[in-house]
N, C-alpha and C positions, 0 to 999 in steps of 0.2 A: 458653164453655169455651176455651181458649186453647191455642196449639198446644206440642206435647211437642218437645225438640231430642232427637235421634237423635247419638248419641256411638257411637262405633269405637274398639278399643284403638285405641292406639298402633302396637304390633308388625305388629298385621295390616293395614292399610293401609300401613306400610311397605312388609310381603312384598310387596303387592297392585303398589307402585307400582316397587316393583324388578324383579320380577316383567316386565311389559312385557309389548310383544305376541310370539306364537309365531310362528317362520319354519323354513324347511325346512332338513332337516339336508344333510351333506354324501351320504352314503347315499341318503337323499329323492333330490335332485339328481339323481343320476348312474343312481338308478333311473328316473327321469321320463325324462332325455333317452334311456338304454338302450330305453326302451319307442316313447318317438317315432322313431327310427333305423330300429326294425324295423318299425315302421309305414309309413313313406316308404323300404323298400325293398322292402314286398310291393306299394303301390302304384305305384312304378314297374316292377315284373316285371307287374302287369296291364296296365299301360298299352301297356309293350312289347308284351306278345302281344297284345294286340287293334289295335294298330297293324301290327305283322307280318301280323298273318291277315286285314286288310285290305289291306294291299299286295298280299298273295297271291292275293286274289281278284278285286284291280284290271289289276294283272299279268297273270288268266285270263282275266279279258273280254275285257282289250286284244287278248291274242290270239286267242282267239275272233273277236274282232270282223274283225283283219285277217283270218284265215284266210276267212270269208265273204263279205269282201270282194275277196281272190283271187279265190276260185271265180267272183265274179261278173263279174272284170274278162275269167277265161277265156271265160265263155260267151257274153258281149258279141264278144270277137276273133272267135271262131267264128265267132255269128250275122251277124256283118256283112263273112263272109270270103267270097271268091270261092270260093278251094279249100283242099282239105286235100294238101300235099305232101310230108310225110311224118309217121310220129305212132307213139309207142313208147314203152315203159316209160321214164318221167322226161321227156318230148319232146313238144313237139307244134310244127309248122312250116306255118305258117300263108301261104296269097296274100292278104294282105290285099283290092287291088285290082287293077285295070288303069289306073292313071296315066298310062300313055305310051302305050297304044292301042296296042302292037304286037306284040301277041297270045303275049309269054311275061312269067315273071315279071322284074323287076327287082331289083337289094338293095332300093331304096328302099319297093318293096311286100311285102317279106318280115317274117315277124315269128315269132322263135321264143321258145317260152315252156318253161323247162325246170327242173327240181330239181334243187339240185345234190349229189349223195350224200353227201360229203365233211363239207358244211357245212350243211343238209338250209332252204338255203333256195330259195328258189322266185322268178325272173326274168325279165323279158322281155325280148329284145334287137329293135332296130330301127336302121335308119338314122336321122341325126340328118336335119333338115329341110333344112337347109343341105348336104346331099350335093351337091359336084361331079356336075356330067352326067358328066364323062369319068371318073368313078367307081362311077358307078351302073351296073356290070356287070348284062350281058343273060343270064339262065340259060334255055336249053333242058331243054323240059317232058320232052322224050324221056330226055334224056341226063345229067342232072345227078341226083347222089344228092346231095339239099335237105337230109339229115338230118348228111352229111360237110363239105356246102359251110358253111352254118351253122353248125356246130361248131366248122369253125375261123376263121372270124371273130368269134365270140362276145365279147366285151370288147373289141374292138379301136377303135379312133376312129369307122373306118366301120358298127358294128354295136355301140354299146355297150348295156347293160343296164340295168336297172333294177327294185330289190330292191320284190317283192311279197308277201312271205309269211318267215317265219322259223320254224324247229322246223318244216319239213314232214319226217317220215317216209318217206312213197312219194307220187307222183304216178304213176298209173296214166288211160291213154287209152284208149278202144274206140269205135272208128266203124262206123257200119252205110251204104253194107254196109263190111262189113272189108276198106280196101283204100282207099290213100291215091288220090285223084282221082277217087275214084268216090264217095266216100262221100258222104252229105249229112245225117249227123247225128252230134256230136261228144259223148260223153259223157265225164265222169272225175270219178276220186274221190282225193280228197285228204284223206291220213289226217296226223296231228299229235300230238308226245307232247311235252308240256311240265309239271312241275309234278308228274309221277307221273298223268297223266290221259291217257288217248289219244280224240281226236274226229276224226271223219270228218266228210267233209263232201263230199255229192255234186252234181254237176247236170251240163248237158247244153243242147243248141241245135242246132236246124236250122240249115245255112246257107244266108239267104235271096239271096243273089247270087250261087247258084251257078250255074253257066254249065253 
């Protein structure tokens, strides 16, 4: 049996091939890209906030981290200080050692570590190592207020500083017993408001070379 030919009008294979393939209208268009727009601007508003509220919590450790790492550089000073020469809300004024062996303190063994209200960060000052002798003032134990002598050298060439801590609040000292040259254990608490967050952060040290 042999095979049959399949015939198509005329007209309709005309329409068919005028006809052509379908493509998107003008409307189509402008509705597709309106839709992609607001898709790639809700995904950059997450991307921003979960980039922000990482920074923010990178931002908090950091300073967490310094802040604990203060406390610790205090309670190292103390424990490895001869004496406590004077010590007060924001203050503490430390003899590091005896270097010169001649039984008062020196600048170059002085070392104060103090807040500064203003700007609520947290510093230590010392002599640089390079201190001239004929600079390195001899202070009597009897008769020198360490907490005025210190104060007003504080930033100067001979007693500059060095930034420990930032966003401190209060730096608060208590030594037992209470009472600077007697005492032989330095405690303090340093509290910290950064971020809308307030953290304290306490410790304390014998001083093991105390005389």
């Amino acid at each position: 049996m042999g095979r049959q030919a399949v015939y198509f009008p005329a007209d309709r294979l005309t329409r068919a091939v005028a006809r052509g393939p379908t493509g998107l209208t003008l409307v189509e268009l402008v509705l597709g890209l309106s839709i992609t727009m607001v898709l790639g601007a809700a995904i950059a508003a997450m991307l921003f906030a979960v980039y922000d509220g990482t920074s923010a919590q990178i931002e908090s450790r950091g300073l967490a981290v310094s802040h604990v790492t203060a406390a610790a550089r205090i309670s190292a000073a103390a424990r490895a200080s001869r004496d406590v020469l004077a010590a007060g809300e924001n203050y503490l004024v430390l003899w590091n050692a005896e270097v010169r062996s001649d039984g008062v303190p020196n600048l170059s063994e002085l070392q104060r570590i103090e807040r500064d209200p203003a700007s609520g960060e947290l510093r230590s000052y010392q002599a640089p190592l390079d201190l001239p002798d004929a600079e390195n003032t001899a202070y009597g134990l009897e008769t020198t207020d360490f907490n005025a002598v210190t104060a007003s050298l504080r930033g100067t060439k001979n007693f500059p500083g060095k930034l420990w801590a930032t966003d401190v609040s209060s730096l608060t000292v208590s030594l037992i017993p209470d009472a600077a040259r007697k005492a032989t254990f330095v405690s303090f608490r340093i509290a910290t408001t950064a971020d809308g967050a307030d953290r304290t952060t306490v410790g304390g040290a014998a001083l093991r070379n105390k005389r």
